[in-house]
C-alpha positions in Angstrom: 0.0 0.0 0.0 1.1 4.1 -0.8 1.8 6.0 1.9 1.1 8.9 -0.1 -1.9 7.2 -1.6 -3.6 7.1 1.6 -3.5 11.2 2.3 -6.5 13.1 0.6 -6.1 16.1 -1.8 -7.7 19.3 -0.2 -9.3 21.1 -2.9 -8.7 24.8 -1.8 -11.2 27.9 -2.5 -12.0 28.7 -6.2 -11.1 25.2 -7.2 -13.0 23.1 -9.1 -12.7 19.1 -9.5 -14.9 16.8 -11.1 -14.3 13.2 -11.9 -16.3 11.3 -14.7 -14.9 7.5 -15.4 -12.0 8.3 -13.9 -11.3 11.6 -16.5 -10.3 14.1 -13.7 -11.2 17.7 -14.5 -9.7 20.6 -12.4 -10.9 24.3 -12.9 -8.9 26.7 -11.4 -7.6 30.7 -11.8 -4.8 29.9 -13.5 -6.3 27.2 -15.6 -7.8 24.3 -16.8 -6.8 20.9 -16.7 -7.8 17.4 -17.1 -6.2 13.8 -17.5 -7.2 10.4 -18.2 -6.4 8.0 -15.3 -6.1 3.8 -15.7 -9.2 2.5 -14.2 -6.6 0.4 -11.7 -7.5 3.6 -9.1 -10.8 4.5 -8.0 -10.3 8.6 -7.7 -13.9 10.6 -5.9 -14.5 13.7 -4.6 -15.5 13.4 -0.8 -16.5 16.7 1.5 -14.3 19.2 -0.7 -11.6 16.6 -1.1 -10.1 14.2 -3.9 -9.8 10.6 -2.1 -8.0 7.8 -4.4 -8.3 4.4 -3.4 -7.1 0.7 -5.3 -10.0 -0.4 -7.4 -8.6 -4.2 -6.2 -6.3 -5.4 -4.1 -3.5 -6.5 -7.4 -0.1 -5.3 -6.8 -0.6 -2.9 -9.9 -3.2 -1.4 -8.6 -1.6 -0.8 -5.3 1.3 0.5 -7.5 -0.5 3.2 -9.6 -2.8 4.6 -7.2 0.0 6.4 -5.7 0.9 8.1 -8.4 -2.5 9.2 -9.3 -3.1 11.0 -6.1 0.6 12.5 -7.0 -0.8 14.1 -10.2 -3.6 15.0 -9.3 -2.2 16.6 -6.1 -0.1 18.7 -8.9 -3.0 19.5 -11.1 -4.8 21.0 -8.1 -1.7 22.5 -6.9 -0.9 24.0 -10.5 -4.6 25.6 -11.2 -3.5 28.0 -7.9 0.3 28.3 -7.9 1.9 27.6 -11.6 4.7 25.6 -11.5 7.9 27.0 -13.1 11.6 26.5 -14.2 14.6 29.0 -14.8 17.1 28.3 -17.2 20.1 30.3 -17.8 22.0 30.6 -21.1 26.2 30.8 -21.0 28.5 31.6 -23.9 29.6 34.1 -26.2 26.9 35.4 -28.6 24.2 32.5 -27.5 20.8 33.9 -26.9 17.3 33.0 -27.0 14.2 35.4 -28.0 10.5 34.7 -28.2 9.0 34.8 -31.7 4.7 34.1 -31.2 4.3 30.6 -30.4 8.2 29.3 -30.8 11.5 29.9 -28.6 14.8 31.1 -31.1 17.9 29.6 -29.4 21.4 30.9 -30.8 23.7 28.7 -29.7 27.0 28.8 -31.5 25.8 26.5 -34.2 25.5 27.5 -38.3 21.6 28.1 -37.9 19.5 29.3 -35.0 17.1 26.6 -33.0 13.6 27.0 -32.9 11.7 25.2 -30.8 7.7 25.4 -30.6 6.3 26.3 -27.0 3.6 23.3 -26.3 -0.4 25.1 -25.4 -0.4 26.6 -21.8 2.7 27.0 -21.1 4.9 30.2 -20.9 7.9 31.4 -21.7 9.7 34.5 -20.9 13.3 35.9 -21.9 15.3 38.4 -19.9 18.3 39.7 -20.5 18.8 37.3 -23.7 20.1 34.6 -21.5 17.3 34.2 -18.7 14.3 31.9 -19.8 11.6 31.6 -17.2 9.1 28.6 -18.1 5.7 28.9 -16.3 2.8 26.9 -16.9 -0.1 25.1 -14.4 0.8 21.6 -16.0 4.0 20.9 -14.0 5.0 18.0 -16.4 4.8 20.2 -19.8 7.0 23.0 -17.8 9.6 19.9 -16.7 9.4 18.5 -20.6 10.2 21.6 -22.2 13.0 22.6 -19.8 14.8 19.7 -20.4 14.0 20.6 -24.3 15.8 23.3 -24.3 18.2 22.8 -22.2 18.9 19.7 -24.4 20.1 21.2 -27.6 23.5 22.2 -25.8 24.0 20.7 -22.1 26.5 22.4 -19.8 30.2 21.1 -20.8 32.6 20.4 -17.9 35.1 22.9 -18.6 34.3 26.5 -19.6 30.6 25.8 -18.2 29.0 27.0 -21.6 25.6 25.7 -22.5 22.2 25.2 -20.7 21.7 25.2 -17.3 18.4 25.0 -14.8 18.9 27.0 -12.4 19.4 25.1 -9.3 21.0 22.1 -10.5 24.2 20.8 -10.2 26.8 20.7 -13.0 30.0 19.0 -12.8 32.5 20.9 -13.3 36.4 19.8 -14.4 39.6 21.1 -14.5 41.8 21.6 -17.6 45.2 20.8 -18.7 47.6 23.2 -16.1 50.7 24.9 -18.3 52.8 23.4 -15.6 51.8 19.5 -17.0 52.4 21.2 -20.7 55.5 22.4 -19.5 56.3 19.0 -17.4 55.6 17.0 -20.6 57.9 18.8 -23.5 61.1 18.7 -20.2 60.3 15.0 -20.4 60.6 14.8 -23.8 63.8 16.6 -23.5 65.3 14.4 -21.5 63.8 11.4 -23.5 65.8 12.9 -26.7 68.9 13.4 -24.3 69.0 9.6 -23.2 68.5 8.1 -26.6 71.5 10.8 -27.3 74.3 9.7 -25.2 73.1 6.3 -25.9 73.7 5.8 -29.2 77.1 8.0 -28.8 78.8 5.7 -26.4 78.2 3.1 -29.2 79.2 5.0 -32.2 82.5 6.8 -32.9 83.8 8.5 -35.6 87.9 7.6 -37.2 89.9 9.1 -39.6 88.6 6.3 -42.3 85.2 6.3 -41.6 84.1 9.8 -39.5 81.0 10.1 -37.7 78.7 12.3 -39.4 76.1 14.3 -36.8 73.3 16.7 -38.1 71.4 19.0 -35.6 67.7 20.5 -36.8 66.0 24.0 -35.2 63.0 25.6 -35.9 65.2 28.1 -38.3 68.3 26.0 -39.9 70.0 22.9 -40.6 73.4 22.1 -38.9 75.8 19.0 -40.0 79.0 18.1 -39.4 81.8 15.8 -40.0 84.3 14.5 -36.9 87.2 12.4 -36.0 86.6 11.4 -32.7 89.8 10.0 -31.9 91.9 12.7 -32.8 89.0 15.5 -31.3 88.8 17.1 -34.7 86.0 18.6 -36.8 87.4 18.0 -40.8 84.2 20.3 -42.1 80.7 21.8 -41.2 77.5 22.6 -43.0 75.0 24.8 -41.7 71.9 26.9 -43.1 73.3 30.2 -41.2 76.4 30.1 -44.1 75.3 32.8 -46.8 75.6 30.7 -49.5 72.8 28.1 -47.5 71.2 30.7 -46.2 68.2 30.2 -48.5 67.5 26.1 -47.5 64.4 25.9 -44.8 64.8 23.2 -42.1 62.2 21.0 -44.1 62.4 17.9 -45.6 63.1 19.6 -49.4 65.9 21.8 -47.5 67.7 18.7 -45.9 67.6 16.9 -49.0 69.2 19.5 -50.7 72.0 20.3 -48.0 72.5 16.3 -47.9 74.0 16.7 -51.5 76.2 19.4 -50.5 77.5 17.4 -47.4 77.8 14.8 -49.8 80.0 16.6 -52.3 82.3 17.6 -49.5 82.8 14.0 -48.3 83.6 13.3 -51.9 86.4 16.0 -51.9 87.7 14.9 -49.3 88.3 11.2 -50.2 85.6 10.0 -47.7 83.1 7.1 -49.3 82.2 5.4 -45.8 80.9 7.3 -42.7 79.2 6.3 -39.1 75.9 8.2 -39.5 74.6 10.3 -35.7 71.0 11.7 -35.3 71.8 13.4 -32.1 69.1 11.6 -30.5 66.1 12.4 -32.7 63.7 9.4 -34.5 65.0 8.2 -37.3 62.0 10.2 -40.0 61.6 13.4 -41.5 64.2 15.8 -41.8 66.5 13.2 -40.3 65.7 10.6 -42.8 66.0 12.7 -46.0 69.0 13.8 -45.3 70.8 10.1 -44.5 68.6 9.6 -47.9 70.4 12.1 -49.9 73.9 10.9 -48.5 72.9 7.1 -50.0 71.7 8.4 -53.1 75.1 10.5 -53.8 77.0 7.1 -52.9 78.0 7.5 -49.5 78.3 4.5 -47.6 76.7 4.1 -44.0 
């Protein structure tokens, strides 16, 4: 058995309540309103008040007459006192307005929302952002609430969207600079690691010279070096003037690979010991190893 099937539904002054085959009819100030109910509850009007009672003792009918006093407690309640909900619109440029019978929402997509506002209900806009749904039938008001606020919900991190008043929206944090920052120092060291790590296996001799190239935002840097006797035999770089025009892209390594190349040529050396400097073997890297191959240069 309900609890809340068991209390009666005062009918307060200027209210009106008739019940014929179980269609409930309540006349109020506000309103009119009237619903079919399942013939599972026996609903009556007893000494100015609405009694609801299980038409048989079946668990469904104990089920639903509960809910029937429940809505007809908010019918009688909503002929008096309208029921209402307050939305509140965030975000640059969004707005709603009221055209007649429909509700324009402009909410950051390519073409503004319109949504049609369902018989007795209400619906004010202040302010552009402040929509104020009133209406006696508290489960049109709830419907179209959720409506509108359903074309853009509240997202977690700048809060832009719908809201209801009075709810609670999750909110959650963003990416901090400090992790951004955390991340590209780990990266550095990554690079640094795989660095020394191939150098301890690789070293560059007279015959066969180790052969490093360095990459910035802004030029291309290669060299060629005898380890064991600490000497640098020659150096390419994009900051000479006469490279000054290659960009530290793929086309610009290939072509500064050919020079480095040539140079290797002049100077007797066919074979070489090939460093990255601790970068991934693609891209700039790559082309230029590729353009040493192609001009015969041994690895």
């Amino acid at each position: 058995m309900s609890r809340i099937g068991k209390v009666p539904v005062v009918i307060p002054s200027g209210v009106e309540v008739t019940v014929n085959n179980n269609l409930v009819t309540v006349k109020g100030p506000k309103g009119t309103l009237d619903k079919q109910f399942s013939s599972l509850a026996e609903v009556e009007v007893v000494d100015n008040q609405v009694i609801v009672k299980p038409s048989n003792p079946s668990r469904s009918a104990n089920a639903c007459y509960g809910t029937t006093r429940s809505i007809i407690a908010n019918m009688v309640q909503g002929v008096t006192k309208p029921f209402s909900k307050n939305l509140l619109i965030e975000g640059v440029g969004f707005r709603a307005t009221v055209k007649g019978s429909i509700i324009d929402l402009e909410l950051g997509y390519s073409h503004p929302v319109e949504h049609p506002i369902p018989e007795g209900v209400s619906v004010v806009v202040s302010d552009n952002v402040k929509i104020a749904v009133e209406g006696p039938d508290k489960q049109k008001v709830g419907q179209l609430a959720a409506e509108i606020k359903k074309y853009y919900p509240v997202e977690p991190y700048k809060g832009k969207g719908v809201r209801i008043l009075g709810e609670f929206v999750r909110r959650k944090e963003g990416k901090k600079i400090s992790l951004i920052i955390m991340n590209l120092f780990k990266k550095k060291q990554l690079a640094q690691k795989r660095k020394w790590r191939i150098r301890k296996k690789i070293n560059g001799t007279p015959s066969r010279p180790r052969i490093t190239v360095c990459f910035t935002n802004k030029n291309i840097h290669a060299q060629c070096i005898d380890d064991i006797a600490g000497h640098t035999h020659f150096s390419v770089s994009t900051n000479n003037k006469e490279y000054s025009k290659l960009l530290p892209n793929i086309e610009g390594s290939t072509k500064l690979g050919s020079v480095f190349a040539t140079k290797l040529k002049e100077g007797g050396i066919e074979t070489i010991v090939f460093d990255r400097s601790g970068r991934k073997y693609h891209g700039c890297v790559k082309a230029f190893a590729d353009s040493l191959r192609h001009e015969g240069i041994k690895f």
